[in-house]
C-alpha positions as CSV (number, residue, x, y, z in Angstrom):
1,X,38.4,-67.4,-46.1
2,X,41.9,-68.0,-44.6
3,X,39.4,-70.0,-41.3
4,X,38.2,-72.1,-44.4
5,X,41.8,-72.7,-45.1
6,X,42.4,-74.2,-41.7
7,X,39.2,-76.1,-41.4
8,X,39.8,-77.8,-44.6
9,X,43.2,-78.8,-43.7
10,X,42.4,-80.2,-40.1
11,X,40.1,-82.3,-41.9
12,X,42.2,-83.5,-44.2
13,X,44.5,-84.5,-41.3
14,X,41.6,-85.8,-38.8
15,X,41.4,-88.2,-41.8
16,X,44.9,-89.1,-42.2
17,X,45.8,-87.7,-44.9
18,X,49.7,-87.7,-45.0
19,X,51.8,-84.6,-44.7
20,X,52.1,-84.6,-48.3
21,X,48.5,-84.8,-49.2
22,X,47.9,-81.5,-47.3
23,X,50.9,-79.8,-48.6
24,X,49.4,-80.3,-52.5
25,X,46.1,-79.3,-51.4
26,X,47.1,-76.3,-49.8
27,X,49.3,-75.1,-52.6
28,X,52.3,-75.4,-50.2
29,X,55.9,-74.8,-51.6
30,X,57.0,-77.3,-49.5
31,X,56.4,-80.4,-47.1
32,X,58.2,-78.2,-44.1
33,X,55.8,-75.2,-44.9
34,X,52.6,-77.4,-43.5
35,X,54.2,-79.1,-40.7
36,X,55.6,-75.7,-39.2
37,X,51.7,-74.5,-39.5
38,X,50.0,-78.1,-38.6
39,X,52.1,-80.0,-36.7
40,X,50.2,-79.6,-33.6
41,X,47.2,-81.2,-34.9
42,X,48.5,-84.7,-36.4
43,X,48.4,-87.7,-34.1
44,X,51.6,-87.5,-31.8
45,X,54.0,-90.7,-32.6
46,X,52.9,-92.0,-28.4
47,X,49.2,-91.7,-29.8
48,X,49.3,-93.8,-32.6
49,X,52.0,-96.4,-31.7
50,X,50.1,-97.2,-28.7
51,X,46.8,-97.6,-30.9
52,X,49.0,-100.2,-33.2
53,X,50.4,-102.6,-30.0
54,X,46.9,-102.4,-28.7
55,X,45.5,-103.5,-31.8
56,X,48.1,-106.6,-32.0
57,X,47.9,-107.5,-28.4
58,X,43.6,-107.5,-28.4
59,X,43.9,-110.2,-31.3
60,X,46.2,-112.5,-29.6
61,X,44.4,-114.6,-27.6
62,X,45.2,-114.8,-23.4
63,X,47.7,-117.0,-22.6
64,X,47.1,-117.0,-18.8
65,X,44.0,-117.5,-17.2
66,X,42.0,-114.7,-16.0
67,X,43.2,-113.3,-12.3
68,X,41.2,-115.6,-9.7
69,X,41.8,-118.5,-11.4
70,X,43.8,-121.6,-11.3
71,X,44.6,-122.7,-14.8
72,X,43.6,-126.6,-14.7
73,X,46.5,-128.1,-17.1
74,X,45.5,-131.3,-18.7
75,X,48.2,-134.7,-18.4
């Protein structure tokens, strides 16, 4: 039962459910109570930071042309 336990809440997490989430679903006296068991199974702060920029930068178009290339500017 207790493996249950744990498989339900890595899913819970896989899916981004916040730390609070999992601490109600749980039955968890407290927020601190989940992290100490979990921590090492949410998305590190480098992980998901760099998926945000990444996300920003891909939907701003180049402003340089590709390597190779000489940029032909217009007068």
């Amino acid at each position: 039962m207790h493996d249950l336990r744990h498989f339900y809440a890595s899913v819970l997490i896989k899916h981004r459910e916040s730390v609070k989430t999992v601490q109600k679903r749980l039955g968890h006296a407290k927020p601190s109570i989940t992290l100490n068991t979990y921590t090492h199974l949410w998305p590190d702060e480098e992980d998901t930071t760099r998926a945000a920029i990444e996300a920003v930068f891909s939907a701003v178009p180049s402003m340089c042309p590709p390597r190779g290339q000489v940029a032909i500017s217009s007068i």
